[in-house]
Predicted model as a PDB file, atoms N, CA, C, CB and O in Angstrom, pLDDT in the B-factor column:
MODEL        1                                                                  
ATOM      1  N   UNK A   1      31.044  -6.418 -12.166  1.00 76.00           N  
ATOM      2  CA  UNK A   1      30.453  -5.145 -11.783  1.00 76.00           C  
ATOM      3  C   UNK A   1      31.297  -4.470 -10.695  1.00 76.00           C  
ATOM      4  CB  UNK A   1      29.005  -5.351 -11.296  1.00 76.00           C  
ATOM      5  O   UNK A   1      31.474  -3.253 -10.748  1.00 76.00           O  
ATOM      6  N   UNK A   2      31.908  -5.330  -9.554  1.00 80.00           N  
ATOM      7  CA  UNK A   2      32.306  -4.455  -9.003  1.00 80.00           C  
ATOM      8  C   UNK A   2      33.587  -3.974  -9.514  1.00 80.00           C  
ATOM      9  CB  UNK A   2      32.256  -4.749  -7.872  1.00 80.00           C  
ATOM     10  O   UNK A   2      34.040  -2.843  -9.339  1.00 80.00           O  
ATOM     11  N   UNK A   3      34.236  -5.112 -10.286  1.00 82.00           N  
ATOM     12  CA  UNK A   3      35.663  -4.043 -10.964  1.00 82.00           C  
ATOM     13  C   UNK A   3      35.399  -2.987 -11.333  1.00 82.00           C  
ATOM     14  CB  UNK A   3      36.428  -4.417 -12.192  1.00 82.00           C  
ATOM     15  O   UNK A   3      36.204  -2.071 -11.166  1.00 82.00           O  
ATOM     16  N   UNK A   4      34.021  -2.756 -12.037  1.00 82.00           N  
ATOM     17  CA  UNK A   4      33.564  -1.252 -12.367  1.00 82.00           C  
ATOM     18  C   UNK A   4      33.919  -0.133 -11.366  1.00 82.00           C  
ATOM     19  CB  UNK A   4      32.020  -1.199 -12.489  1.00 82.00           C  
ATOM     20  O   UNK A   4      34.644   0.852 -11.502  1.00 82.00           O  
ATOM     21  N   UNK A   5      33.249  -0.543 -10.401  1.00 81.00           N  
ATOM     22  CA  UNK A   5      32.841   0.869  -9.687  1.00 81.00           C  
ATOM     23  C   UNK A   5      34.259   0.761  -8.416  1.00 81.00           C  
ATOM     24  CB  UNK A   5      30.751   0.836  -8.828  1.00 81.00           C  
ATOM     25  O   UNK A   5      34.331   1.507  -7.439  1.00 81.00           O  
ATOM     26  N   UNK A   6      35.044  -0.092  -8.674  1.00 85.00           N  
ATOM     27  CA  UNK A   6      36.075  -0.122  -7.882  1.00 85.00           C  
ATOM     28  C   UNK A   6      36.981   1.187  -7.700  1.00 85.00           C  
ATOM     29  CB  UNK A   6      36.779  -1.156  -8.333  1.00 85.00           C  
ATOM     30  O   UNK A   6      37.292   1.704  -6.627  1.00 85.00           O  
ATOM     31  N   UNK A   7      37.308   1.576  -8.886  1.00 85.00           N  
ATOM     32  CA  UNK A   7      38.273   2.564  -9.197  1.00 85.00           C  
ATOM     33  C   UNK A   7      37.193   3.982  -8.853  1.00 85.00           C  
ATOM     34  CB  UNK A   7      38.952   2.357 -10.980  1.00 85.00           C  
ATOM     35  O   UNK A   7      37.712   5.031  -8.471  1.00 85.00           O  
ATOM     36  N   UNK A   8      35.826   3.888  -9.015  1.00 89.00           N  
ATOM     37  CA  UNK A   8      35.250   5.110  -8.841  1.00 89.00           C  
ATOM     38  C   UNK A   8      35.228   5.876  -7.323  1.00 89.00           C  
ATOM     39  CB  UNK A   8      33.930   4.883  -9.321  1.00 89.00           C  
ATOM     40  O   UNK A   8      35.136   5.429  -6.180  1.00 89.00           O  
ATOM     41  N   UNK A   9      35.348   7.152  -7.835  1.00 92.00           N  
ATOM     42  CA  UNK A   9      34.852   7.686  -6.093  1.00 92.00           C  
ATOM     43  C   UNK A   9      33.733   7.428  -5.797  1.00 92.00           C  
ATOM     44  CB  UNK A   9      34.822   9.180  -5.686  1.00 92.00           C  
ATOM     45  O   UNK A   9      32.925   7.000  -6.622  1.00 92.00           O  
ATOM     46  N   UNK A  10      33.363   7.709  -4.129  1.00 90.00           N  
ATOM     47  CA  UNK A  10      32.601   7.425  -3.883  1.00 90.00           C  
ATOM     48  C   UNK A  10      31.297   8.170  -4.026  1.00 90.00           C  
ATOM     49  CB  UNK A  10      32.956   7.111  -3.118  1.00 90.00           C  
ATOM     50  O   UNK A  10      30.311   7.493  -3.738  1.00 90.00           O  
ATOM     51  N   UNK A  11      31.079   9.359  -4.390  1.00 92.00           N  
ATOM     52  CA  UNK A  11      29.759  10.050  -5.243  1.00 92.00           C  
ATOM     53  C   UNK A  11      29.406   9.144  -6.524  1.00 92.00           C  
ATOM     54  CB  UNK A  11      30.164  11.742  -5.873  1.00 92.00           C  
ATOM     55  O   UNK A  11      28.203   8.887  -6.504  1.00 92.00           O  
ATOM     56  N   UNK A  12      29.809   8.794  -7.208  1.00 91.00           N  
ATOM     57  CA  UNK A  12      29.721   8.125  -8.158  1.00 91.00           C  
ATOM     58  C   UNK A  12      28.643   7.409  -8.144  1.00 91.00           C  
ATOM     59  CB  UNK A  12      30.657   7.535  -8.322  1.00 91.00           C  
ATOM     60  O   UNK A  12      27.618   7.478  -8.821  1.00 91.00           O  
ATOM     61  N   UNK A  13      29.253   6.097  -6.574  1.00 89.00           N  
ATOM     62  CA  UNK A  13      28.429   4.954  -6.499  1.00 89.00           C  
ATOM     63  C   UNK A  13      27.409   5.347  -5.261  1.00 89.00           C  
ATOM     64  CB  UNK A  13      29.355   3.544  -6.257  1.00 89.00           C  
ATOM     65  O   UNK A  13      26.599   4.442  -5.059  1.00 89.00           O  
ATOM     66  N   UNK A  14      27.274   6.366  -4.477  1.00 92.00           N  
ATOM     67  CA  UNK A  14      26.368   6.610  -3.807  1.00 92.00           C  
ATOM     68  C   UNK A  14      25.393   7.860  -4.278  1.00 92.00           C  
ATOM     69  CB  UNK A  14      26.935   6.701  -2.650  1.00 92.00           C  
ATOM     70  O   UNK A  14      24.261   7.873  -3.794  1.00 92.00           O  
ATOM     71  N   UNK A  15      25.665   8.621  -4.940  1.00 94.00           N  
ATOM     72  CA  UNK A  15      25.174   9.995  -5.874  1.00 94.00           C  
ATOM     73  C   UNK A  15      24.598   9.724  -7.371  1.00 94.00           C  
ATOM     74  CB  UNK A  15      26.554  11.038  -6.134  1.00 94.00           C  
ATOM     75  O   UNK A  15      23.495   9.812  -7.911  1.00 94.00           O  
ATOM     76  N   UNK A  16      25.582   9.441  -7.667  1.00 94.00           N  
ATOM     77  CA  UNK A  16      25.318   9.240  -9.346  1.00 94.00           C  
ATOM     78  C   UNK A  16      24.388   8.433  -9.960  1.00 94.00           C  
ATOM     79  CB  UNK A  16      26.387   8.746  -9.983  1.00 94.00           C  
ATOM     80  O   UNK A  16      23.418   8.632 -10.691  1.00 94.00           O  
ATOM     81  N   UNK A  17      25.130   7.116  -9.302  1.00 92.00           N  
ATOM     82  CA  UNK A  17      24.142   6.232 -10.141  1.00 92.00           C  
ATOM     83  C   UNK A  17      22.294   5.588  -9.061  1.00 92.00           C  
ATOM     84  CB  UNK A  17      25.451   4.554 -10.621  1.00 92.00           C  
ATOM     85  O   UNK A  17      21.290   4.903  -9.256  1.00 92.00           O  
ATOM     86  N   UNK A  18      22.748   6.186  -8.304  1.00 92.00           N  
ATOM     87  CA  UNK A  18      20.635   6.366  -7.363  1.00 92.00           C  
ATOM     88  C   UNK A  18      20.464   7.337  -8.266  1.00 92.00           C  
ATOM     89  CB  UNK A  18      20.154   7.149  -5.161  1.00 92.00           C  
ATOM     90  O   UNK A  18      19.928   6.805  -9.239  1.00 92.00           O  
ATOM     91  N   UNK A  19      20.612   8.337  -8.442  1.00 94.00           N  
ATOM     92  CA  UNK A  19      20.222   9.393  -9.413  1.00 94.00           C  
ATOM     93  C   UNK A  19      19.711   9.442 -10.677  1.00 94.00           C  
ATOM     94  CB  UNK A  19      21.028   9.965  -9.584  1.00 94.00           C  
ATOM     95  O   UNK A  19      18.741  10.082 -11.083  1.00 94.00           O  
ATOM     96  N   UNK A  20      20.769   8.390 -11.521  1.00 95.00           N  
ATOM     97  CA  UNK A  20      20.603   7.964 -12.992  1.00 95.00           C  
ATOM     98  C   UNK A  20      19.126   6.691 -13.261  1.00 95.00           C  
ATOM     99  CB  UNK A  20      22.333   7.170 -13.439  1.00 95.00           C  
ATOM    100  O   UNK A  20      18.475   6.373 -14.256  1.00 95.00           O  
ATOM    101  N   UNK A  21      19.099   6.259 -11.787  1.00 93.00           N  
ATOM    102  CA  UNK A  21      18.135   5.306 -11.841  1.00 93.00           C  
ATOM    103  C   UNK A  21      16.933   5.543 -11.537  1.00 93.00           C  
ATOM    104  CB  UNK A  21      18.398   4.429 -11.236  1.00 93.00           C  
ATOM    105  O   UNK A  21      16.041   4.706 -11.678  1.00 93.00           O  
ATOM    106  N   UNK A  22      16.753   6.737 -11.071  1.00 92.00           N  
ATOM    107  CA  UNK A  22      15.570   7.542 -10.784  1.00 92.00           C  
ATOM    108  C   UNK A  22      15.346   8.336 -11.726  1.00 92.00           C  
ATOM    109  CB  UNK A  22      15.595   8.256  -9.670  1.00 92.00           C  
ATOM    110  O   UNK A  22      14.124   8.479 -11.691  1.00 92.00           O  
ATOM    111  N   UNK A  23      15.752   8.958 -12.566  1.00 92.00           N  
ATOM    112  CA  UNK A  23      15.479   9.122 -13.651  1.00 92.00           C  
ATOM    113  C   UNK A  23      15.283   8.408 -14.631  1.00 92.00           C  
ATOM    114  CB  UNK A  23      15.975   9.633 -13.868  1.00 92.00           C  
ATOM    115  O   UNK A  23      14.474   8.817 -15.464  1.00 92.00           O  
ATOM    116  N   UNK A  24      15.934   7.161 -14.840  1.00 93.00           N  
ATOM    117  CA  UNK A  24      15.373   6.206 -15.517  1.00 93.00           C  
ATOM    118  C   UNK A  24      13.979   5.565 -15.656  1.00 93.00           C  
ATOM    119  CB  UNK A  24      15.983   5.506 -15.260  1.00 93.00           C  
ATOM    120  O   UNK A  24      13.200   5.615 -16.607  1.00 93.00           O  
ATOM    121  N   UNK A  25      13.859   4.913 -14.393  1.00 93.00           N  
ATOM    122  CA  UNK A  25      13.202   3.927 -13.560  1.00 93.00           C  
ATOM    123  C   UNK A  25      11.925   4.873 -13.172  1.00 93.00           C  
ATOM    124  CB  UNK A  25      14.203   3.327 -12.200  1.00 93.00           C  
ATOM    125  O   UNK A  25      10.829   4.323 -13.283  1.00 93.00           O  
ATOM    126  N   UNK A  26      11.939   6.258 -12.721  1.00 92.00           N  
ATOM    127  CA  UNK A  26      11.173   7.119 -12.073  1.00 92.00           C  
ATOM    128  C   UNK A  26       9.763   6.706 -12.251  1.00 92.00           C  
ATOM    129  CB  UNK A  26      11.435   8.443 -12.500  1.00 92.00           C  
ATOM    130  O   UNK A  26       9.049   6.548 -11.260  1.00 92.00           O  
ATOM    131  N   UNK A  27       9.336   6.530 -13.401  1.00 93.00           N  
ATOM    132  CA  UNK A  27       7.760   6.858 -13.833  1.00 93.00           C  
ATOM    133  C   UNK A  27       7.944   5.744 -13.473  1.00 93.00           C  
ATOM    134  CB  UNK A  27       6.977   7.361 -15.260  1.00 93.00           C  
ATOM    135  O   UNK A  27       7.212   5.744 -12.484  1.00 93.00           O  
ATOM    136  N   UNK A  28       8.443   4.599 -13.521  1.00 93.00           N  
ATOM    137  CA  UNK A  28       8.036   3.299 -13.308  1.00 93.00           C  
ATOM    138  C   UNK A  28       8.204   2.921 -11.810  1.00 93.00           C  
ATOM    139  CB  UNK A  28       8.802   2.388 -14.213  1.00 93.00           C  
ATOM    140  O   UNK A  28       7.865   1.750 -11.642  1.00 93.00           O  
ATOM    141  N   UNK A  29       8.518   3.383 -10.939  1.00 92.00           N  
ATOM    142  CA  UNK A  29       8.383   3.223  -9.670  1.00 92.00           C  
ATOM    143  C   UNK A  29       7.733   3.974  -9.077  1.00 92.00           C  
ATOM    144  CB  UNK A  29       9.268   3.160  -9.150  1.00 92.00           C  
ATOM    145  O   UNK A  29       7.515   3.850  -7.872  1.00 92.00           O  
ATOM    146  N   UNK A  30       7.089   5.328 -10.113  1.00 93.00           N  
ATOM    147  CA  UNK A  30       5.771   5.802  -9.166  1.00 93.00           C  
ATOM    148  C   UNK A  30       4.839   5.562  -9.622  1.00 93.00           C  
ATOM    149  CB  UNK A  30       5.520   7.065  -8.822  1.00 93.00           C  
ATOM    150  O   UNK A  30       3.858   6.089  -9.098  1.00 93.00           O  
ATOM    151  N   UNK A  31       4.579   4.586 -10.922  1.00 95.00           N  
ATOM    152  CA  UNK A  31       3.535   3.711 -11.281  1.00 95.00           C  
ATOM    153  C   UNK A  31       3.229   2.224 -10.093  1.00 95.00           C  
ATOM    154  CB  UNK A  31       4.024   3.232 -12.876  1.00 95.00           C  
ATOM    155  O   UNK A  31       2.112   1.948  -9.655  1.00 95.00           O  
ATOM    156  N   UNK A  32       3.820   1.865  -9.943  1.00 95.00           N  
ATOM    157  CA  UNK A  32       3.867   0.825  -8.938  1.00 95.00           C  
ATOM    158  C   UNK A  32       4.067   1.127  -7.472  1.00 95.00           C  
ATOM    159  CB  UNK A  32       4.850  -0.005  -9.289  1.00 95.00           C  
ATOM    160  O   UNK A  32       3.959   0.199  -6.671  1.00 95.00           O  
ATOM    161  N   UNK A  33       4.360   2.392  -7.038  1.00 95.00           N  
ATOM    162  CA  UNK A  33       4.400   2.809  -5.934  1.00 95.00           C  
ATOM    163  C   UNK A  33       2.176   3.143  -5.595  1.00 95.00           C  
ATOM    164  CB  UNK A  33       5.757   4.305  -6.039  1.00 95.00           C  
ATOM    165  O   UNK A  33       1.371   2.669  -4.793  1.00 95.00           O  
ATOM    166  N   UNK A  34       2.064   4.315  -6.897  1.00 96.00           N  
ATOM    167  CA  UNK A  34       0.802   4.390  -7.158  1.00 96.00           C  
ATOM    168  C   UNK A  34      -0.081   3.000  -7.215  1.00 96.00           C  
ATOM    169  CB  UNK A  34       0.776   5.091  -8.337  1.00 96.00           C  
ATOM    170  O   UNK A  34      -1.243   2.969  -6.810  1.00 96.00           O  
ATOM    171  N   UNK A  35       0.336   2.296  -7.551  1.00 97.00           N  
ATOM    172  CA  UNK A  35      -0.819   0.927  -7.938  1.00 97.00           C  
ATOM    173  C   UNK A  35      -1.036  -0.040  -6.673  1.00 97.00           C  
ATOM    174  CB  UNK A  35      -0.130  -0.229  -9.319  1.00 97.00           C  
ATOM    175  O   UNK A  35      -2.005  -0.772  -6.468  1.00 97.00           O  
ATOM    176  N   UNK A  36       0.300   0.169  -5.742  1.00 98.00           N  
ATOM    177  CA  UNK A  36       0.113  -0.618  -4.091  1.00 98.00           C  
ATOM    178  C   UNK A  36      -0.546   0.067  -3.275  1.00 98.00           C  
ATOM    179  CB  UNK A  36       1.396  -0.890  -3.217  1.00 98.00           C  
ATOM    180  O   UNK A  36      -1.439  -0.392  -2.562  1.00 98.00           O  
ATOM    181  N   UNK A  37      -0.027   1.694  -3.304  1.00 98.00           N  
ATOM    182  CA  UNK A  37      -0.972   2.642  -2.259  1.00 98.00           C  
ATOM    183  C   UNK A  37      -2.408   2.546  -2.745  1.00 98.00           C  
ATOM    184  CB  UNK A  37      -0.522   4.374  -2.247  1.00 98.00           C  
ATOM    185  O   UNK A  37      -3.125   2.673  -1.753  1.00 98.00           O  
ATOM    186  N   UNK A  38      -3.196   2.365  -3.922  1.00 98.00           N  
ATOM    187  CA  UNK A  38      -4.769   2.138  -4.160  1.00 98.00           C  
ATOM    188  C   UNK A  38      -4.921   1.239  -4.176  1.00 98.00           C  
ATOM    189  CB  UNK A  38      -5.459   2.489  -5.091  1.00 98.00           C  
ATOM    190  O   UNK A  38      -6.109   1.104  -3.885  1.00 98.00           O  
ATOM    191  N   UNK A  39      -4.302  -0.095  -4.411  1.00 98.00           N  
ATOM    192  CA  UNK A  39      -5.077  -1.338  -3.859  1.00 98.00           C  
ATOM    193  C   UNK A  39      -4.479  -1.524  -2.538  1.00 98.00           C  
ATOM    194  CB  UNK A  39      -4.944  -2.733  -4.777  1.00 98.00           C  
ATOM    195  O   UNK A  39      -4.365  -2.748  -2.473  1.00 98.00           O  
ATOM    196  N   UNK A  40      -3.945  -0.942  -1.240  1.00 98.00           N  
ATOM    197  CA  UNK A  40      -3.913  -0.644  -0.150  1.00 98.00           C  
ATOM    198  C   UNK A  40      -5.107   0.046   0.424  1.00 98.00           C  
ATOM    199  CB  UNK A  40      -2.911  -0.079  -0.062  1.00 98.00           C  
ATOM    200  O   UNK A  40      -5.494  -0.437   1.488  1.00 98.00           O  
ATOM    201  N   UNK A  41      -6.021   1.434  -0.205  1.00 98.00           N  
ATOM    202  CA  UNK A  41      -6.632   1.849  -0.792  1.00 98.00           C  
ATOM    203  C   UNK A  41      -8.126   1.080  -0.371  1.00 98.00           C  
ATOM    204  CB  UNK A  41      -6.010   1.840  -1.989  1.00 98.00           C  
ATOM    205  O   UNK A  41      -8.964   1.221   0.520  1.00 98.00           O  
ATOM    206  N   UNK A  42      -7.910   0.071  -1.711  1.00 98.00           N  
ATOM    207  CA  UNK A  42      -8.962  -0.674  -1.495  1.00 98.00           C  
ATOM    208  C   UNK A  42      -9.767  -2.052  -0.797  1.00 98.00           C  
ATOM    209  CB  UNK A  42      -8.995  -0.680  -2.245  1.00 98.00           C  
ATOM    210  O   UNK A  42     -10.953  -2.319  -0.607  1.00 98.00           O  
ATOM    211  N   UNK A  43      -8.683  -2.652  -0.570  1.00 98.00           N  
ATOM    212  CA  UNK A  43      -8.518  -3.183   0.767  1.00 98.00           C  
ATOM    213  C   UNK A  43      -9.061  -2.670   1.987  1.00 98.00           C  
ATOM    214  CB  UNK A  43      -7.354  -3.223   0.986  1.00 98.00           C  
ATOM    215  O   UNK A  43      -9.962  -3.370   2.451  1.00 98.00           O  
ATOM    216  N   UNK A  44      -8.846  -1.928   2.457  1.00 98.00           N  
ATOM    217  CA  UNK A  44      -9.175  -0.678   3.573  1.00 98.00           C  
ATOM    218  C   UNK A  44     -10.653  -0.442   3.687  1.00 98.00           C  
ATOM    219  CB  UNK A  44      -8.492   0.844   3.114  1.00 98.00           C  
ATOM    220  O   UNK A  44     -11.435  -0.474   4.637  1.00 98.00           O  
ATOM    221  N   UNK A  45     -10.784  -0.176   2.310  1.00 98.00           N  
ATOM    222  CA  UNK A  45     -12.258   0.151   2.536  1.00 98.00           C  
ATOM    223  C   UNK A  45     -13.221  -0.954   1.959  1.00 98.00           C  
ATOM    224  CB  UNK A  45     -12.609   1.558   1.844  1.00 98.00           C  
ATOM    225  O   UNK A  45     -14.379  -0.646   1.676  1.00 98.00           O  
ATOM    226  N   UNK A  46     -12.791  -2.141   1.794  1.00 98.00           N  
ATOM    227  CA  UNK A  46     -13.529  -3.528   1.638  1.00 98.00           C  
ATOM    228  C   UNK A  46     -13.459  -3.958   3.085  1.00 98.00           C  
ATOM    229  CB  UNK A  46     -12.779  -4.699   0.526  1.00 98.00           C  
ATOM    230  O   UNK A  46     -14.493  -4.430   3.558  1.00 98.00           O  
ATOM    231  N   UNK A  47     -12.308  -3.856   3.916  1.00 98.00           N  
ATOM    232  CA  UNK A  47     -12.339  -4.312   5.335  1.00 98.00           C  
ATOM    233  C   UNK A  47     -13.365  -3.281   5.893  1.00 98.00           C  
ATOM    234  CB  UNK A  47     -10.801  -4.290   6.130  1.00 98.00           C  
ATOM    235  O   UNK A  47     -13.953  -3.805   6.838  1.00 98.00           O  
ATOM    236  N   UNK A  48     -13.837  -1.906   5.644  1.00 98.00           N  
ATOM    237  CA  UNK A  48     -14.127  -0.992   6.537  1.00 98.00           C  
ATOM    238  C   UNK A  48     -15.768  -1.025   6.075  1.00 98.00           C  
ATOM    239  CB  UNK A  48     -13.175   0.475   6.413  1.00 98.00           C  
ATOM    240  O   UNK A  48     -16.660  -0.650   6.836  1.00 98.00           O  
ATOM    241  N   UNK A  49     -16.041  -1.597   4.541  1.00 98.00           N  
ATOM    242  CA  UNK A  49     -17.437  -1.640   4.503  1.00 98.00           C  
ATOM    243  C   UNK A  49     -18.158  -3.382   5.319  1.00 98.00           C  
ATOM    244  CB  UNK A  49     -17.782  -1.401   2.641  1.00 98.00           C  
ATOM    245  O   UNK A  49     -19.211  -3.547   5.934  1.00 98.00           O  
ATOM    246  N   UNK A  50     -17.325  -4.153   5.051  1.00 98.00           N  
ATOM    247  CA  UNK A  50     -17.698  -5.491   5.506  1.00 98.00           C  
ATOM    248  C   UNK A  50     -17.865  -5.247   6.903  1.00 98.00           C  
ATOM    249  CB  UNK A  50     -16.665  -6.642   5.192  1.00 98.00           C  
ATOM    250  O   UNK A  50     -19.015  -5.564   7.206  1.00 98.00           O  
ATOM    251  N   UNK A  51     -17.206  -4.810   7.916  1.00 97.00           N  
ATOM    252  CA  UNK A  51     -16.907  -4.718   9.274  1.00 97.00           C  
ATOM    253  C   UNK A  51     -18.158  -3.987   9.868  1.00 97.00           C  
ATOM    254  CB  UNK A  51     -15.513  -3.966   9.530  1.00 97.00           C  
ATOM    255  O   UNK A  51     -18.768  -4.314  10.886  1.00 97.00           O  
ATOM    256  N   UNK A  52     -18.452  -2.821   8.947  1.00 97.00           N  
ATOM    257  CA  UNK A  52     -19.606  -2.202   9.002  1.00 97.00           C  
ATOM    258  C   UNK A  52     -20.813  -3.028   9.079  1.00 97.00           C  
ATOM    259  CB  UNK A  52     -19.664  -1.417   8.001  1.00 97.00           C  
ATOM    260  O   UNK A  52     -21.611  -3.118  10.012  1.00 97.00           O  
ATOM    261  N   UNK A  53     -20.813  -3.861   7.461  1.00 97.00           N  
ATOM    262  CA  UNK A  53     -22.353  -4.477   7.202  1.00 97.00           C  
ATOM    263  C   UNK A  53     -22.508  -5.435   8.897  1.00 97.00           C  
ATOM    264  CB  UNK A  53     -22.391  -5.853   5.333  1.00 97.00           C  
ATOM    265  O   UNK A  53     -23.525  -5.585   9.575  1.00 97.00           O  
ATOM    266  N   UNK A  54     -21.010  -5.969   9.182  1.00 96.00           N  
ATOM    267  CA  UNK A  54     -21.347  -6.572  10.557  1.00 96.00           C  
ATOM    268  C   UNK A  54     -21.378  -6.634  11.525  1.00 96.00           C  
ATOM    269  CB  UNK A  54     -21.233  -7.046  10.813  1.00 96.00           C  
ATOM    270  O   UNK A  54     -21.370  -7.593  12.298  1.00 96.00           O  
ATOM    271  N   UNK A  55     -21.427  -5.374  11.682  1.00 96.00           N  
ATOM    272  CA  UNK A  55     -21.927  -4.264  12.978  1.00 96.00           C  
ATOM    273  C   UNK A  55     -23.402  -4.112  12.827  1.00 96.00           C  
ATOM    274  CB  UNK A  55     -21.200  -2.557  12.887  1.00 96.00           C  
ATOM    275  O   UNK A  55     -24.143  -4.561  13.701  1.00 96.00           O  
ATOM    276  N   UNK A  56     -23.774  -3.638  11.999  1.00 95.00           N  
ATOM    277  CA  UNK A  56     -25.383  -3.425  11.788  1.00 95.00           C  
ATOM    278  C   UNK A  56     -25.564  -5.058  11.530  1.00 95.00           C  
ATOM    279  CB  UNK A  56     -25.966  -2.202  10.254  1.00 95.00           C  
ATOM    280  O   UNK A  56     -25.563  -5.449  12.698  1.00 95.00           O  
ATOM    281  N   UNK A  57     -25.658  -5.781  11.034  1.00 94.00           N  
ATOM    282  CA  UNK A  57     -25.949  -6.994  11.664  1.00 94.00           C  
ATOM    283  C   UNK A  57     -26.374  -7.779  12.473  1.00 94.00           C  
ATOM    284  CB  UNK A  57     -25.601  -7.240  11.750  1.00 94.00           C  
ATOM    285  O   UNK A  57     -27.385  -8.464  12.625  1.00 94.00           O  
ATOM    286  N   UNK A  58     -24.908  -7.473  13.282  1.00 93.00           N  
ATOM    287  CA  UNK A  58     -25.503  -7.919  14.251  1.00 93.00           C  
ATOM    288  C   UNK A  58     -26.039  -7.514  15.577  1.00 93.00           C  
ATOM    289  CB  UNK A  58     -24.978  -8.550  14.365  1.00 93.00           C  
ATOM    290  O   UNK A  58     -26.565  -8.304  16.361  1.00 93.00           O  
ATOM    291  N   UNK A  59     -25.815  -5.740  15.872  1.00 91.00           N  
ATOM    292  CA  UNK A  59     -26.832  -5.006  15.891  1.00 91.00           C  
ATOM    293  C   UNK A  59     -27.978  -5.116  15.682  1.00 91.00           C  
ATOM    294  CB  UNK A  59     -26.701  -4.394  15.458  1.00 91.00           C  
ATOM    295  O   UNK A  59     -28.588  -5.413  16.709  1.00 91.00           O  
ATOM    296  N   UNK A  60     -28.574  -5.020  14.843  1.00 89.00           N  
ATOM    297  CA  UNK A  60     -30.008  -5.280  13.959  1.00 89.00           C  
ATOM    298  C   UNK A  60     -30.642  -6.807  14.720  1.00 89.00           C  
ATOM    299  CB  UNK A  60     -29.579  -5.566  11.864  1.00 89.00           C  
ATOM    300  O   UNK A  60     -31.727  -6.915  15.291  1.00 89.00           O  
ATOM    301  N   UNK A  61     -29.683  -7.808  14.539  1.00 88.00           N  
ATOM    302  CA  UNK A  61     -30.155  -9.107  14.839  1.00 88.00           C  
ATOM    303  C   UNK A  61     -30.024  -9.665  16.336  1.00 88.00           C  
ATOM    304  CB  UNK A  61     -29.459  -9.978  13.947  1.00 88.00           C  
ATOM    305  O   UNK A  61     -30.119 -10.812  16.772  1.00 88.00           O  
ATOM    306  N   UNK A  62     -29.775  -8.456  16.957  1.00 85.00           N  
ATOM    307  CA  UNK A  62     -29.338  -8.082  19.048  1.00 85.00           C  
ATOM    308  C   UNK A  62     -30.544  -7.651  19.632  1.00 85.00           C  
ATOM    309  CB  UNK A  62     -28.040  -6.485  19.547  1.00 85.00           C  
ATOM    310  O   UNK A  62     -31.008  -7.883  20.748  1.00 85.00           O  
ATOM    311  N   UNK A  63     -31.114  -6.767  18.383  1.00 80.00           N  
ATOM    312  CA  UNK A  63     -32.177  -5.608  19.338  1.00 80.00           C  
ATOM    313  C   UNK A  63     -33.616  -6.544  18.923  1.00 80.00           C  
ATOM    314  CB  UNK A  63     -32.243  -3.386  18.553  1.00 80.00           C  
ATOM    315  O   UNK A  63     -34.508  -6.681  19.760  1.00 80.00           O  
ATOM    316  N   UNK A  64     -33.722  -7.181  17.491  1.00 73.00           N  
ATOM    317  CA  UNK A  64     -34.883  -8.080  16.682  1.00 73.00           C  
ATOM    318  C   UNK A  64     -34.882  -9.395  18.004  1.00 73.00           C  
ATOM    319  CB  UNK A  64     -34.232  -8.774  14.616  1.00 73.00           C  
ATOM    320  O   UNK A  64     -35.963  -9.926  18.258  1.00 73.00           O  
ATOM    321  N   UNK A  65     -33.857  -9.753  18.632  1.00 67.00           N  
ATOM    322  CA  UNK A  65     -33.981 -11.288  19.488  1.00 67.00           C  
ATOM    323  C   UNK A  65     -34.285 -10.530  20.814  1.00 67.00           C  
ATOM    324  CB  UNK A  65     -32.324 -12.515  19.585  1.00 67.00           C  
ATOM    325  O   UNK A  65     -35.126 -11.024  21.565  1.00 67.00           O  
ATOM    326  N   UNK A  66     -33.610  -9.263  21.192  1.00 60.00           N  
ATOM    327  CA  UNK A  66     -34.540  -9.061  22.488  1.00 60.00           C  
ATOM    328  C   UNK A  66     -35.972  -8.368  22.543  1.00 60.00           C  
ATOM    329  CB  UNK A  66     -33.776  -8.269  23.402  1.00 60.00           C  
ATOM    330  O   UNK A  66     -36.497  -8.099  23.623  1.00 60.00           O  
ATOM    331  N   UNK A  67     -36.592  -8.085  21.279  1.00 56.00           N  
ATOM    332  CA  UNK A  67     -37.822  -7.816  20.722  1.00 56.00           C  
ATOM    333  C   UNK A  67     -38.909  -9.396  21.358  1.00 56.00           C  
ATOM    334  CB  UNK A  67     -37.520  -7.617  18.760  1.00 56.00           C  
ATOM    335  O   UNK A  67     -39.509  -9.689  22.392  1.00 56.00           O  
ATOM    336  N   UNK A  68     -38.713  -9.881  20.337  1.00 53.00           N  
ATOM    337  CA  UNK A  68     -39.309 -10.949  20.466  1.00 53.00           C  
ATOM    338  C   UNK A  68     -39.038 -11.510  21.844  1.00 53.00           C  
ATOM    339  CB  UNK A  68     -38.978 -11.750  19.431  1.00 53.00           C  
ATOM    340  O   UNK A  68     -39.678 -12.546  22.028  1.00 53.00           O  
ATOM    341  N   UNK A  69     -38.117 -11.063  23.100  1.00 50.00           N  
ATOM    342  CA  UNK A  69     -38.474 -11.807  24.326  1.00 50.00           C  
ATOM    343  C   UNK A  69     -39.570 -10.976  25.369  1.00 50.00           C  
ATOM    344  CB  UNK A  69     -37.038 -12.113  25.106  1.00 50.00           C  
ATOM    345  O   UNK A  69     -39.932 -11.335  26.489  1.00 50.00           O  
ATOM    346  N   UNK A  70     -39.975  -9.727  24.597  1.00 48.00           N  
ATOM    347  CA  UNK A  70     -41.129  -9.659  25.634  1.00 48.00           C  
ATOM    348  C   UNK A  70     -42.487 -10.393  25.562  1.00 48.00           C  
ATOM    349  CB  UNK A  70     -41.491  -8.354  25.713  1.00 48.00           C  
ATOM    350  O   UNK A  70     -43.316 -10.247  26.460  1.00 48.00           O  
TER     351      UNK A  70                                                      
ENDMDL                                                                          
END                                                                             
């Protein structure tokens, strides 16, 4: 491979072929770009509903134990 691109200028191997591969490759790296950012996504908001339920929790189970000490 590199005998290939030996003789080439340097647009070639810094221009050309990122170029040719993004057009290639394109849909398929903003399929998988897309599929990490929503299960990033969802993650987020599995950490942000759990964190929640255990806030009210233990909230809920703070104010119920100083209830019962009067």
């Amino acid at each position: 491979m590199r005998e290939i691109f030996a003789g080439m200028p340097w647009w070639v191997k810094w221009v050309a072929v990122p170029v040719i591969a993004l057009v290639v490759f394109g849909g398929l790296i903003a399929s998988v770009v897309g599929f990490v950012i929503w299960l990033l996504f969802k993650v987020l908001l599995f950490v942000a509903i759990v964190g929640g339920l255990v806030f009210v929790v233990r909230r809920f189970m703070s104010s119920s134990s100083s209830r019962s000490d009067w």
